[in-house]
N, C-alpha and C positions, 0 to 999 in steps of 0.2 A: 504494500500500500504506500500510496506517495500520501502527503500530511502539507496540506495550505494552511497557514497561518496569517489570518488577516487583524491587525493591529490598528485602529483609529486614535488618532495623535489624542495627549489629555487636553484639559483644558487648556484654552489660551486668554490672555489679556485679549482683552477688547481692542480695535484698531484706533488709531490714534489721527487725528485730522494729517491726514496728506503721508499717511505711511502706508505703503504697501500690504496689501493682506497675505503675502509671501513671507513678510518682514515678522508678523505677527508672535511675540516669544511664546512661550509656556506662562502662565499664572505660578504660583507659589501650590497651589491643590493642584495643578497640571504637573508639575515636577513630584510631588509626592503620587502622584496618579503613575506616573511612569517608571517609579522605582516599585511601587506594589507591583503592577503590569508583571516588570522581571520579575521579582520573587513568587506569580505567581504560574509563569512560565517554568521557572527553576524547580520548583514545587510538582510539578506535573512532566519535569521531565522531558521538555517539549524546546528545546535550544535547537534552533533553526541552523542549518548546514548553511544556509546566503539569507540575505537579505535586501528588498528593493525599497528604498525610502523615496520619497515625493523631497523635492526641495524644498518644501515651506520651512522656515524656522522650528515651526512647531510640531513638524515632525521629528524632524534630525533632531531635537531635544530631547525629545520624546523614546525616540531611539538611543540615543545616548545616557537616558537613566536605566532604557530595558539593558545595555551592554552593561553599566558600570555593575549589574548585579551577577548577568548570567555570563558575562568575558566576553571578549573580543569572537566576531564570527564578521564570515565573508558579507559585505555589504555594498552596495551602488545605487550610488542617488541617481534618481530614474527620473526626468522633467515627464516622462508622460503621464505621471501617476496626478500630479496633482492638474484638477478638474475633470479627473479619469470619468467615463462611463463605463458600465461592467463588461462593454465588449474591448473598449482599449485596455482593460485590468486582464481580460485573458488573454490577450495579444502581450501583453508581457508577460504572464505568467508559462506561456507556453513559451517563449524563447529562451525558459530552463528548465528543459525535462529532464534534465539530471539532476537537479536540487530533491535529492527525499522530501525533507523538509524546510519548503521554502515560507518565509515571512514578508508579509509586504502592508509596509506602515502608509498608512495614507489618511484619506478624509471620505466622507458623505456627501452627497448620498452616493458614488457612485462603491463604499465597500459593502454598506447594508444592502444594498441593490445587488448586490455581487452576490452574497450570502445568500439572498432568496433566490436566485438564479441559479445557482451551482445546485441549491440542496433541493428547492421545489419545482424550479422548473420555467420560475415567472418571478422576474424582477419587480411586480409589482404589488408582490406577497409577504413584503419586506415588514418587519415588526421596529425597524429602530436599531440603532447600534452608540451607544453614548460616549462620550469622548472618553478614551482608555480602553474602550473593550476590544477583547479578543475575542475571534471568532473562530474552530479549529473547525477544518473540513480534511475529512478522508477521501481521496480519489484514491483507484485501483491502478496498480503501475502501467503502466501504456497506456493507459486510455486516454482522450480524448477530452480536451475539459470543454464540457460542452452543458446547456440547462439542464440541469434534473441529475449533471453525474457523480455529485459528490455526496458524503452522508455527514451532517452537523456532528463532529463527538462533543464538542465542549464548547461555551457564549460563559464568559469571564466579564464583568464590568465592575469596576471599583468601585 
């Protein structure tokens, strides 16, 4: 079994007149949201062989509290990820079919849309994914990530 691990960045400060929404840092409860994330990633055993982050600040932060817990793992910030739809999130996630277990930090709606899509079949079956959660989907090795083909094991949210 291959193992997607989808990560939605924690909290963030609010955007500030004439700053970029890229610029956007982590909050004080977003950085503590991102080291529980790791611990409870560590916890479950679930330390991702790569990982694809969104360039926003508040991913790569966010990412950077899950490493300082679980260590250093392969990673590349990926510009497609942030404003992704869940057909561009599988279009990267298939360009590493040798990642067992791949991780990819990004934002909404296009990871909770991902989520319903992989596991039901319809992106617009989606329940919510709140800033921190984790979302673990089993795919069967070779197959095809395609609607309906993955099974939810685990919905983690701090």
């Amino acid at each position: 079994m291959r193992e997607l691990i989808l990560l939605r960045h924690a909290h963030a400060e609010p955007g500030t007149l004439g700053q970029a929404d890229m610029d956007r840092p982590l909050s004080s409860e977003g950085l503590a949201e991102a080291e529980a994330a790791g611990h409870w990633l560590a916890s479950q055993n679930l330390v991702p062989d790569c990982v694809l982050c969104s360039p926003a600040r508040r991913t790569r932060e966010t990412l950077e509290g899950v490493l300082g817990v679980i260590g250093y793992v392969e990673q590349r910030v990926e510009d497609g990820i942030y404003e992704a739809d869940p057909g561009a999130l599988i279009a990267l996630v298939d360009a590493h079919p040798d990642a067992g277990r791949l991780m990819v930090v990004g934002h909404n709606p296009g990871l909770e849309q991902l989520v319903a899509l992989l596991n039901s079949g319809q992106s617009g079956d989606y329940r919510g994914m709140p800033s921190g959660a984790i979302a673990v989907l089993r795919l069967p090795q070779g197959a095809a990530i395609e609607p309906g083909a993955a099974q939810l094991d685990a919905f983690w949210w701090p």
